[in-house]
Backbone atoms as SQL, in Angstrom:
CREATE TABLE atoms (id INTEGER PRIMARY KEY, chain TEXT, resi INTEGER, resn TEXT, atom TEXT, x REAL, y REAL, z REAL);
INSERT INTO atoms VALUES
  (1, 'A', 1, 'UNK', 'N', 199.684, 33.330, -121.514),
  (2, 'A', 1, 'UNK', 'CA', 199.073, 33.332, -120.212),
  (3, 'A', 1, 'UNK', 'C', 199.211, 31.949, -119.567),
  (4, 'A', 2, 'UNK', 'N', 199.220, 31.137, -120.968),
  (5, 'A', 2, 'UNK', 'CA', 198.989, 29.169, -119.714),
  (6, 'A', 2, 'UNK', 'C', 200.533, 29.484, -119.204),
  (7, 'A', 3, 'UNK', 'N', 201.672, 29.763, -120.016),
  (8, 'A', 3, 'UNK', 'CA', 202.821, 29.678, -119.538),
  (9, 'A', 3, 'UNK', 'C', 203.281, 30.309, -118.242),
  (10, 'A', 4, 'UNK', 'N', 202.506, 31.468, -118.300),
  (11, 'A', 4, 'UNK', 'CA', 203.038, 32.021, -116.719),
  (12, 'A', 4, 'UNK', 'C', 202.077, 31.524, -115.656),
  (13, 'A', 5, 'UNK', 'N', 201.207, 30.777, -116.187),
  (14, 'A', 5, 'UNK', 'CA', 200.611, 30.316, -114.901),
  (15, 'A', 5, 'UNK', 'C', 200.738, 29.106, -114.519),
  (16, 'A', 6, 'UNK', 'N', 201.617, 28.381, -115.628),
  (17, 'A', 6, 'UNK', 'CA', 202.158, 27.177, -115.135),
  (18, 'A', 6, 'UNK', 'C', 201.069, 25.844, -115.888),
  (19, 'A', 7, 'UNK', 'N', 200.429, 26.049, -116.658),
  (20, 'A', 7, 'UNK', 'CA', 198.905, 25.437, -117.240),
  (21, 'A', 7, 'UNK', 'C', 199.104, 25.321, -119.100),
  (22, 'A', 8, 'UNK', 'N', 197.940, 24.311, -118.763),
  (23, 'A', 8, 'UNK', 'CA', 198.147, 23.845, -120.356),
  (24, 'A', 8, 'UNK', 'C', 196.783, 25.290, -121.096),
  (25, 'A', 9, 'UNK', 'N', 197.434, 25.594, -122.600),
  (26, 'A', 9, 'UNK', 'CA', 196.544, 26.318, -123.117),
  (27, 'A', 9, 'UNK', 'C', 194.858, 26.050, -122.758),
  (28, 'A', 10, 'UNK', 'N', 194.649, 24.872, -123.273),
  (29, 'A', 10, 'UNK', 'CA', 193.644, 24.220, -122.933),
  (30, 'A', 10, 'UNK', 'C', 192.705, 24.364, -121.490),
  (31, 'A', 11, 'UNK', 'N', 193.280, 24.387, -120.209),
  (32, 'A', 11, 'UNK', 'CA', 192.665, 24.172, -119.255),
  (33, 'A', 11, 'UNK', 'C', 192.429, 25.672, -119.108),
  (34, 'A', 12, 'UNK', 'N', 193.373, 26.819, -119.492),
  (35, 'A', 12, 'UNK', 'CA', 193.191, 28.356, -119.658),
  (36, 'A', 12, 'UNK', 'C', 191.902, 28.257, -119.728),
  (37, 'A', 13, 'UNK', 'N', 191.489, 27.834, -121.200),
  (38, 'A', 13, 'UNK', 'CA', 190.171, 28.007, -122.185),
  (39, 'A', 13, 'UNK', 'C', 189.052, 27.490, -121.231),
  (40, 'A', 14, 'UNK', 'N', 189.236, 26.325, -120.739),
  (41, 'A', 14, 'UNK', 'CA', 188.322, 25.674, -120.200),
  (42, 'A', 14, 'UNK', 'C', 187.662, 26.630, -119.033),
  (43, 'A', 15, 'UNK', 'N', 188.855, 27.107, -118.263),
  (44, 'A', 15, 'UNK', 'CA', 188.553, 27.961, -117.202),
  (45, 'A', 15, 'UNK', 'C', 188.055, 29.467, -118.046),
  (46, 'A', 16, 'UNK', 'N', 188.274, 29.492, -118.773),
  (47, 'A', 16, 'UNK', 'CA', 187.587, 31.120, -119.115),
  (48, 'A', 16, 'UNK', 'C', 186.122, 30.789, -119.379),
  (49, 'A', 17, 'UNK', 'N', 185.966, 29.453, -120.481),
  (50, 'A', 17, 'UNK', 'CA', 184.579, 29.207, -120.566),
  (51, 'A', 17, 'UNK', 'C', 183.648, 28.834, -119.050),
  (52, 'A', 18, 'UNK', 'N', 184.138, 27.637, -118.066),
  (53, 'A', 18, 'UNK', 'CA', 183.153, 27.606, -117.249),
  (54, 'A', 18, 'UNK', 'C', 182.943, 28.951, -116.100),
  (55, 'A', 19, 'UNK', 'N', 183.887, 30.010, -116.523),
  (56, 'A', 19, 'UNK', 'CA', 183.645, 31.314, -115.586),
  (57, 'A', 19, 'UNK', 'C', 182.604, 32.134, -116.230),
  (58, 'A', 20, 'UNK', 'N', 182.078, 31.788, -117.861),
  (59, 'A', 20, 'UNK', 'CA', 181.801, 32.391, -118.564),
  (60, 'A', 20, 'UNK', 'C', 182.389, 34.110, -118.689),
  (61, 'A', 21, 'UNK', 'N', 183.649, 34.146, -118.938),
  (62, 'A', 21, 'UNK', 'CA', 184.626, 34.942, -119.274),
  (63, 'A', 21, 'UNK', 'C', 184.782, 35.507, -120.438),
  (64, 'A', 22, 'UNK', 'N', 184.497, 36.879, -120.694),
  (65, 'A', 22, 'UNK', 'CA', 184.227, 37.309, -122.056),
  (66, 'A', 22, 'UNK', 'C', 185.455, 37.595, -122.754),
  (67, 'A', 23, 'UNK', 'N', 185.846, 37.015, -123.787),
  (68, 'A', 23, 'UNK', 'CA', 187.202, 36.993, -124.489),
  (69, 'A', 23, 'UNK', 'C', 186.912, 37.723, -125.893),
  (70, 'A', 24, 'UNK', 'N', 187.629, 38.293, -126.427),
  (71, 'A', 24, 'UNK', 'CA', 187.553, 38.990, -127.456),
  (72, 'A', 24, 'UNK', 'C', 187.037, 40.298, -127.784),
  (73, 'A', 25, 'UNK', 'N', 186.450, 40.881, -128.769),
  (74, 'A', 25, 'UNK', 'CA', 185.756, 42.037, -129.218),
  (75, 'A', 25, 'UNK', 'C', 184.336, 42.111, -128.362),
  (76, 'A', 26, 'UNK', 'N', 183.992, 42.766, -127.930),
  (77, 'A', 26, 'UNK', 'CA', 182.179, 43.289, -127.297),
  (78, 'A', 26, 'UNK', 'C', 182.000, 44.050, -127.842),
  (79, 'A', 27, 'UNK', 'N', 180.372, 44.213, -127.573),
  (80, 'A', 27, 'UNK', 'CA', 179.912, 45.012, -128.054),
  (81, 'A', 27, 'UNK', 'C', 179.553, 46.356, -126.970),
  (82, 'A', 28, 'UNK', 'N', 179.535, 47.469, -127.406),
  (83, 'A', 28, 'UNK', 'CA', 179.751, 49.134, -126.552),
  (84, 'A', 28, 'UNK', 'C', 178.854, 48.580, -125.093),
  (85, 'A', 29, 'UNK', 'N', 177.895, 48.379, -125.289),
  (86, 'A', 29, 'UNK', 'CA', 176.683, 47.913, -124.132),
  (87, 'A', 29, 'UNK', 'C', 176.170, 46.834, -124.230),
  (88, 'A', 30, 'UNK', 'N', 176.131, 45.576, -123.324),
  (89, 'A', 30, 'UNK', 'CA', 175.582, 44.218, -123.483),
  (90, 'A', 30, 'UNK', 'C', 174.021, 44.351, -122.746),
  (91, 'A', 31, 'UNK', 'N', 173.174, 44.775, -123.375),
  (92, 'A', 31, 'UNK', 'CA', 171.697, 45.226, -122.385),
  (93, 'A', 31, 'UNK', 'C', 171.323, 43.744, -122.192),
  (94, 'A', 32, 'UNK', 'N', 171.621, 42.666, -122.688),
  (95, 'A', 32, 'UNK', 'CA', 171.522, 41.309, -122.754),
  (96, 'A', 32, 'UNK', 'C', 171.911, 40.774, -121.183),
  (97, 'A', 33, 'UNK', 'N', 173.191, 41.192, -121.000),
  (98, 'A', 33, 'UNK', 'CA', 173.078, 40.782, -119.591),
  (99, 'A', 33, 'UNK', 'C', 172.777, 42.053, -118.510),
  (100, 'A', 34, 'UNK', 'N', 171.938, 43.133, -119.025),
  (101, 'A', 34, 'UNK', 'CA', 171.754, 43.985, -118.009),
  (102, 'A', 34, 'UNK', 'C', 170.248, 43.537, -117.759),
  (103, 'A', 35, 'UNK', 'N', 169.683, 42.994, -118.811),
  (104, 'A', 35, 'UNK', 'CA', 167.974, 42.382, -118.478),
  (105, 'A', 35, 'UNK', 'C', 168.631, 40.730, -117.472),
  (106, 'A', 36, 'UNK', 'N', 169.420, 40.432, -117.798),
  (107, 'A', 36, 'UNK', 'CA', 169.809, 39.569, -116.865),
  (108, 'A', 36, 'UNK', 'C', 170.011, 39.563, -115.484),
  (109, 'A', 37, 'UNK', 'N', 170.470, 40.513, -115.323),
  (110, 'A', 37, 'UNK', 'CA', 170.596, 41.119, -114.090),
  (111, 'A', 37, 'UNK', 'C', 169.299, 41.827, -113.238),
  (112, 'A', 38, 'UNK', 'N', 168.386, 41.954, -114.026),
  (113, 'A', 38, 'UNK', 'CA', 167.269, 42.811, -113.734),
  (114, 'A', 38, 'UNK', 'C', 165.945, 41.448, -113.285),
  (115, 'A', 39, 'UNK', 'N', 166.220, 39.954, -113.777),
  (116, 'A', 39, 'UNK', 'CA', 165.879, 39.128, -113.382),
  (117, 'A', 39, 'UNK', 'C', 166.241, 37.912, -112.644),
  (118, 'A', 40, 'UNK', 'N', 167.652, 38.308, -112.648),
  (119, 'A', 40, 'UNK', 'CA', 168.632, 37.121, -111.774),
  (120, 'A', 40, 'UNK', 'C', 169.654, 38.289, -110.181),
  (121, 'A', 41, 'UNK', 'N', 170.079, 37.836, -109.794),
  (122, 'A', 41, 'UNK', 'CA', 170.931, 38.423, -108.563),
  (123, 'A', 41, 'UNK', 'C', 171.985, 38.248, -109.441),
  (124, 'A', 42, 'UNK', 'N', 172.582, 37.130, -109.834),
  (125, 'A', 42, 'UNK', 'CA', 173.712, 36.734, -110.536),
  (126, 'A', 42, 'UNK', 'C', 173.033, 35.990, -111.805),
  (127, 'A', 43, 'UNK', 'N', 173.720, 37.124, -112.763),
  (128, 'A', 43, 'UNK', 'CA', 173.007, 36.648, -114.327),
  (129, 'A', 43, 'UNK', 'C', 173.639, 35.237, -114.721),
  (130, 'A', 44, 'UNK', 'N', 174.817, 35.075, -113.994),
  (131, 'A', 44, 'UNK', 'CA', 175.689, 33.715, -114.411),
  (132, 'A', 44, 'UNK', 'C', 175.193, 32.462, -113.987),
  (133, 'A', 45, 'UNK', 'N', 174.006, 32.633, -113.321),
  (134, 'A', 45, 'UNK', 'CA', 173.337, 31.759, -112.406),
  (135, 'A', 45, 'UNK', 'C', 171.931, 31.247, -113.736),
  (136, 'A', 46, 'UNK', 'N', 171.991, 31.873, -114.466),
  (137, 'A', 46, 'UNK', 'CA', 171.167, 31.785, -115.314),
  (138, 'A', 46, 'UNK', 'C', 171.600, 29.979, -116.467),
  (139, 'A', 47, 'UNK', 'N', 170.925, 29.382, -116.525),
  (140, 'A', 47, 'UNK', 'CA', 171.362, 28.339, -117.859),
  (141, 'A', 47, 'UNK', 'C', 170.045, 27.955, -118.685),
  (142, 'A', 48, 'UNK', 'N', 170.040, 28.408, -119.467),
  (143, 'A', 48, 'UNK', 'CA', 169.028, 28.518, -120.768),
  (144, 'A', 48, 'UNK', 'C', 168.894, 26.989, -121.248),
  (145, 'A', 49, 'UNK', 'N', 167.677, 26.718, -121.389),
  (146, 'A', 49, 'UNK', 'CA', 167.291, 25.348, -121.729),
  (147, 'A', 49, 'UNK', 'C', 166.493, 25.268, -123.002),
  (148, 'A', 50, 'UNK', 'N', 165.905, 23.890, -123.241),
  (149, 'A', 50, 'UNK', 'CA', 166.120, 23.940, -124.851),
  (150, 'A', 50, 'UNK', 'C', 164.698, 24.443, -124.793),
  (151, 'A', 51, 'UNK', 'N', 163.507, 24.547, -123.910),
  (152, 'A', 51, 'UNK', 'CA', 162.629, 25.110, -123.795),
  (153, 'A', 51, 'UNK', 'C', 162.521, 26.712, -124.090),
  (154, 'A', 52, 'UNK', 'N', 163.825, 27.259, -123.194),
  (155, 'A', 52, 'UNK', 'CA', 164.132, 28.795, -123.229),
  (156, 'A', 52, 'UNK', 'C', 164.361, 29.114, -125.163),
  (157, 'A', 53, 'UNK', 'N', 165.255, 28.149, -125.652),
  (158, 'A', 53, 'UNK', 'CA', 165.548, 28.568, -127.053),
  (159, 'A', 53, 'UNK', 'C', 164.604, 28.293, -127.684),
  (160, 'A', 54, 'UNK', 'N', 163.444, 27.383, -127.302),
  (161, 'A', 54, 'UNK', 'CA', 162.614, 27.173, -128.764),
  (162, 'A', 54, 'UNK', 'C', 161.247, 28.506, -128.214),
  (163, 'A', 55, 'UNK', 'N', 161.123, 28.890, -127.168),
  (164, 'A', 55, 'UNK', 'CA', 160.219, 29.494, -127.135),
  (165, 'A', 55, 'UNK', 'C', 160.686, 31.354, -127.706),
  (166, 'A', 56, 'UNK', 'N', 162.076, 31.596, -127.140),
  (167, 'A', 56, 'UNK', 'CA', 162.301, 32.736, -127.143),
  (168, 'A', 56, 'UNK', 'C', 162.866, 33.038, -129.220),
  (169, 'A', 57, 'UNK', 'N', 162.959, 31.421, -130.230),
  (170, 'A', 57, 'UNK', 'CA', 163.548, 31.609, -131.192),
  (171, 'A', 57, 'UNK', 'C', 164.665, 32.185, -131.426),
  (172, 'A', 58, 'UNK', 'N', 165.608, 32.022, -130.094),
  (173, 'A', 58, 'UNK', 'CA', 167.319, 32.090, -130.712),
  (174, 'A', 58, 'UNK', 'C', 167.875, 31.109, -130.456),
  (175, 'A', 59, 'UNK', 'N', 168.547, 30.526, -131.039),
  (176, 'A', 59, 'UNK', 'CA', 169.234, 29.137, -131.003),
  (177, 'A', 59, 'UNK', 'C', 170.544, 29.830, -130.001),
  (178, 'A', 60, 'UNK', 'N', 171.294, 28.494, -129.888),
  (179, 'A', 60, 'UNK', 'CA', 171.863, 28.068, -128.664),
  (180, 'A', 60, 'UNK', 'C', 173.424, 29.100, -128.670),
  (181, 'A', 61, 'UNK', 'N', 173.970, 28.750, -130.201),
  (182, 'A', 61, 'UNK', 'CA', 175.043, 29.917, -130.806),
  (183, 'A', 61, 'UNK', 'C', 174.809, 30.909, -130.512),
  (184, 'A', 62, 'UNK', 'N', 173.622, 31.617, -131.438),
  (185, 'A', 62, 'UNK', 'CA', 173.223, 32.632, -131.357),
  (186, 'A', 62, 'UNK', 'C', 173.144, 33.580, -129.775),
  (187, 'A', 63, 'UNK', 'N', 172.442, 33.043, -128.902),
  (188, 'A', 63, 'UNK', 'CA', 171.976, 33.362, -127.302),
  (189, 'A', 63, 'UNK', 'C', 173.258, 33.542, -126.635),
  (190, 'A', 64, 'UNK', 'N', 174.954, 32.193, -126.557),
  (191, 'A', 64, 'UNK', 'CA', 175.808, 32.969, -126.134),
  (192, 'A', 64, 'UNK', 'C', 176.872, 33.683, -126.913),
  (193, 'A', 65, 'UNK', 'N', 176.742, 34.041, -127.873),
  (194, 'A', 65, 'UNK', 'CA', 177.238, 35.050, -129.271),
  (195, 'A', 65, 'UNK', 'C', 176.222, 36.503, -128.407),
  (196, 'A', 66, 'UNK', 'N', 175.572, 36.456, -128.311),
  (197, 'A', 66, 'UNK', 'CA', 174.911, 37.766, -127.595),
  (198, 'A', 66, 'UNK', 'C', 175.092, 37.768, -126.060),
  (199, 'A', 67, 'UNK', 'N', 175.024, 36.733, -124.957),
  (200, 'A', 67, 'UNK', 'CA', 175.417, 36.650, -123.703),
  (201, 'A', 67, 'UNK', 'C', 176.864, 37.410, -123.521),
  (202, 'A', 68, 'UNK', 'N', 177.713, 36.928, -124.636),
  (203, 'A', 68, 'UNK', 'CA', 179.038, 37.137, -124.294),
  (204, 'A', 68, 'UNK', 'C', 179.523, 39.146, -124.935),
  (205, 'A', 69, 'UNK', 'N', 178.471, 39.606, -125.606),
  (206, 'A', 69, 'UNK', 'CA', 178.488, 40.736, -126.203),
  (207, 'A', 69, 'UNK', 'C', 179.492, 40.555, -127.562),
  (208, 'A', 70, 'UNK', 'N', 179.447, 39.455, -128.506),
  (209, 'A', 70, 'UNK', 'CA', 180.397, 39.533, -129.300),
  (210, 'A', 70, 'UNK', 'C', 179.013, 40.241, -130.777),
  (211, 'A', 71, 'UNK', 'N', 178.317, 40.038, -130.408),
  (212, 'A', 71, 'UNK', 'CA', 177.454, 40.455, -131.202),
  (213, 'A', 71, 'UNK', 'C', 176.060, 41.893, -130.455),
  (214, 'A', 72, 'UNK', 'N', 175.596, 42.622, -130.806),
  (215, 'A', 72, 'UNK', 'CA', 174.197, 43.161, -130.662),
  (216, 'A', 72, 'UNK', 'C', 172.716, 42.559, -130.163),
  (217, 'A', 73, 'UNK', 'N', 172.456, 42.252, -129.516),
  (218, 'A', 73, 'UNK', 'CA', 171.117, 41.939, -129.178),
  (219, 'A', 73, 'UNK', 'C', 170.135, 42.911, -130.243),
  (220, 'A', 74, 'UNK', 'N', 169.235, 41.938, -130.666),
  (221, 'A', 74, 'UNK', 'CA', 167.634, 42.469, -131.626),
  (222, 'A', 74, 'UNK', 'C', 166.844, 43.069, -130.759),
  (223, 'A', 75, 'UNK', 'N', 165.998, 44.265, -131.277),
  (224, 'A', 75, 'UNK', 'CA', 164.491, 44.526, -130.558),
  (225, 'A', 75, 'UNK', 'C', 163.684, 43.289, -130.298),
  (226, 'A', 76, 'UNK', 'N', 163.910, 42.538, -131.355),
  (227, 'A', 76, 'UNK', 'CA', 162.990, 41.355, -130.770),
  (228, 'A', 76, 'UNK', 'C', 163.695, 40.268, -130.377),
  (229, 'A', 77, 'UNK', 'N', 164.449, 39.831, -130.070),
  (230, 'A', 77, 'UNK', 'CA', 165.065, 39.027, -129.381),
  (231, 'A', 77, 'UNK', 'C', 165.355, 39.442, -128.183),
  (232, 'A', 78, 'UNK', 'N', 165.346, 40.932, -127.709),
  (233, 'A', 78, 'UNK', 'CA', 165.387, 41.742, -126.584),
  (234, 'A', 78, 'UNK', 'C', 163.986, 41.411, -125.835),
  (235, 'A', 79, 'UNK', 'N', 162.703, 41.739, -126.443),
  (236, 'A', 79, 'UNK', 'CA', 161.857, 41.373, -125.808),
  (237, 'A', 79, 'UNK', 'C', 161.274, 40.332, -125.788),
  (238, 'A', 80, 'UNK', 'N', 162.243, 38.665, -126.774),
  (239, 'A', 80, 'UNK', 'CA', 161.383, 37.365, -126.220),
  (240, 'A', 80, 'UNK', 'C', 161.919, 37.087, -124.950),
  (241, 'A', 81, 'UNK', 'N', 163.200, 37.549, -124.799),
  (242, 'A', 81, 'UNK', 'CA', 163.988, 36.937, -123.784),
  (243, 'A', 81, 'UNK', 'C', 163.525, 37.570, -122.476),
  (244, 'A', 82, 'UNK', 'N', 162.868, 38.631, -122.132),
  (245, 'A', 82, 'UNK', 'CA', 162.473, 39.948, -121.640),
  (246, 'A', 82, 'UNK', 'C', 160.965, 39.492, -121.416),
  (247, 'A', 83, 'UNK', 'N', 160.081, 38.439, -121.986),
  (248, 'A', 83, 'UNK', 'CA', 158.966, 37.586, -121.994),
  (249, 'A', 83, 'UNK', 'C', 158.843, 36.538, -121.025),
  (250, 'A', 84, 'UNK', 'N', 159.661, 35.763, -121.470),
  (251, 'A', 84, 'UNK', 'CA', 160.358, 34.667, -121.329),
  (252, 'A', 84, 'UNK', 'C', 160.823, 34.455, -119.568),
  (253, 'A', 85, 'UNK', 'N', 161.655, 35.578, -119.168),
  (254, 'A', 85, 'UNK', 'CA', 161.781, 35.703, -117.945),
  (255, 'A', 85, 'UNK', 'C', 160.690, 36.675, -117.138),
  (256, 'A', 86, 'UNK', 'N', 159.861, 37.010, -117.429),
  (257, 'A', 86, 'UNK', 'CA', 158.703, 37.500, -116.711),
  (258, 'A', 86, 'UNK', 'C', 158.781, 39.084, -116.701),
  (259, 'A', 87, 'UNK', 'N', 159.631, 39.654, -116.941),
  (260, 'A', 87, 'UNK', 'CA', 160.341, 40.882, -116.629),
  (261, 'A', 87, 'UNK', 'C', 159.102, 41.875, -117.586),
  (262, 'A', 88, 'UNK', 'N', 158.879, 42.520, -116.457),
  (263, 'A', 88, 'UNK', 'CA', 157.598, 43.977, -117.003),
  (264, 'A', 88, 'UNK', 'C', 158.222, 44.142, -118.381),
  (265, 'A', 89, 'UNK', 'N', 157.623, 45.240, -119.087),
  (266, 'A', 89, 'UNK', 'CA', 158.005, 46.081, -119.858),
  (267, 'A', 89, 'UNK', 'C', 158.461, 47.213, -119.478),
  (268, 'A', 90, 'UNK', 'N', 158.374, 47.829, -118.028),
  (269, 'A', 90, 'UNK', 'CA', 159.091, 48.363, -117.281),
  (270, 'A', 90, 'UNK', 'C', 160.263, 48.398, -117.191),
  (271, 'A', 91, 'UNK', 'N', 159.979, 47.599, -116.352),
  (272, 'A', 91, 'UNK', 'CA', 161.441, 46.887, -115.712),
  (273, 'A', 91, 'UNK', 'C', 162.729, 46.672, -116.942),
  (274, 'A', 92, 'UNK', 'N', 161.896, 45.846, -118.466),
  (275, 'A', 92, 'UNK', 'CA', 162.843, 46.050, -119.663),
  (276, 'A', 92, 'UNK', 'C', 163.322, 47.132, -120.046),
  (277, 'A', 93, 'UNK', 'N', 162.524, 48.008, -120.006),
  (278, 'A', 93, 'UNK', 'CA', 163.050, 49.712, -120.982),
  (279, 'A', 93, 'UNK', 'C', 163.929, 50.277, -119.381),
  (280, 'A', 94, 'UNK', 'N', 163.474, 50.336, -118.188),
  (281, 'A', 94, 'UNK', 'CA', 164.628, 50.923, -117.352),
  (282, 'A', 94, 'UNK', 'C', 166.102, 50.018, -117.727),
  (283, 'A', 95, 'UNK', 'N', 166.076, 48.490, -117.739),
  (284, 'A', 95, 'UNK', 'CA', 167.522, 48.227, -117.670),
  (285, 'A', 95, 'UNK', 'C', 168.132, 48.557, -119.327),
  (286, 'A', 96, 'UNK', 'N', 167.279, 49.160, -120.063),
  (287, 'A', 96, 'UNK', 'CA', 167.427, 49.443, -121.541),
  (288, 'A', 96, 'UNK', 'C', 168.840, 51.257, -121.241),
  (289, 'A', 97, 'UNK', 'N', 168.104, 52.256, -120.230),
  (290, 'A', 97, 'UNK', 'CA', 168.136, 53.399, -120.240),
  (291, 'A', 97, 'UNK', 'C', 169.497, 53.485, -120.025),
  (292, 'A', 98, 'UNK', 'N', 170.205, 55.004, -120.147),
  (293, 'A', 98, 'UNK', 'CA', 171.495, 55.116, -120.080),
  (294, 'A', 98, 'UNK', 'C', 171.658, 55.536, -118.446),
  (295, 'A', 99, 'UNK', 'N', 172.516, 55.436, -118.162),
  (296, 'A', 99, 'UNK', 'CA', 172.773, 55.907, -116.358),
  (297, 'A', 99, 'UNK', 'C', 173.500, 57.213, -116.795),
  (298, 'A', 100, 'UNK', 'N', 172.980, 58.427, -116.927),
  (299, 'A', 100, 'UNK', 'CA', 174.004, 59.672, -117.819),
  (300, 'A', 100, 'UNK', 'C', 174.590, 60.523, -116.177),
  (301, 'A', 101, 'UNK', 'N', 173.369, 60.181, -115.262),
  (302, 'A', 101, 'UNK', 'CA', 174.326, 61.307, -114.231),
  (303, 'A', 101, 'UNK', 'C', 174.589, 60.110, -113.262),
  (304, 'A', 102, 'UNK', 'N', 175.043, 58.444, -113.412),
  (305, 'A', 102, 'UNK', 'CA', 175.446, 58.116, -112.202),
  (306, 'A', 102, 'UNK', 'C', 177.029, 58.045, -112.522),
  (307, 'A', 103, 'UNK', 'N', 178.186, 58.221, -111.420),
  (308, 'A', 103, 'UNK', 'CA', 179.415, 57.810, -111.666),
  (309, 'A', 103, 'UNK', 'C', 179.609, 56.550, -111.715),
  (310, 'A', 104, 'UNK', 'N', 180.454, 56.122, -113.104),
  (311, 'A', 104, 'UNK', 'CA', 181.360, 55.610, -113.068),
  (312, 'A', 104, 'UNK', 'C', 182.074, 54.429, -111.705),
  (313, 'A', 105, 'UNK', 'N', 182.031, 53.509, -111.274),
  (314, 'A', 105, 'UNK', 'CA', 183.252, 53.209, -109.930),
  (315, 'A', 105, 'UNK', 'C', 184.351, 52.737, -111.066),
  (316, 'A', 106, 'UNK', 'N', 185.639, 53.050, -111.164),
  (317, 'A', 106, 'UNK', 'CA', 186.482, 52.217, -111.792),
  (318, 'A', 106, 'UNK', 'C', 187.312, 51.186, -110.979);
């Protein structure tokens, strides 16, 4: 990809990370950034501080290892983070639910 775009491997990477650009394996459903979304306009707008990790108990790996869907989000790491940003218990279990009769846009 750097080659056809004329770019060093490196600045690729750089640009996938500050787009926060999900590279690799995900996981089926990231509800991680759908509670994100349910408390931000733009979840990318979001930057977790060392306050956010010591209160919610996921370290810094861990939080974008789940941001990025390379891993599962916990029941309970679902609802510190789900605490943490103020978000009902409502509001958590709807962005939890499946959308079974909305379409698709591809």
């Amino acid at each position: 990809m750097a080659k056809e775009l004329g770019r060093t491997p490196m600045s690729v990477r750089q640009f996938t990370i500050r787009k926060r650009m999900t590279v690799g394996c995900t996981v089926k459903r990231n509800i991680l950034q759908e509670l994100l979304k349910t408390a931000f306009k733009h979840p990318e707008d979001f930057h977790p501080s060392k306050t956010f990790y010591k209160e919610t108990g996921i370290g810094q790996k861990r939080f974008w290892t789940l941001y990025y869907g390379h891993k599962a989000v916990t029941q309970k790491e679902y609802y510190a983070v789900a605490d943490y940003l103020g978000v009902t218990l409502e509001e958590a279990f709807a962005s939890r639910q499946l959308n079974l009769f909305e379409e698709e846009n591809p």
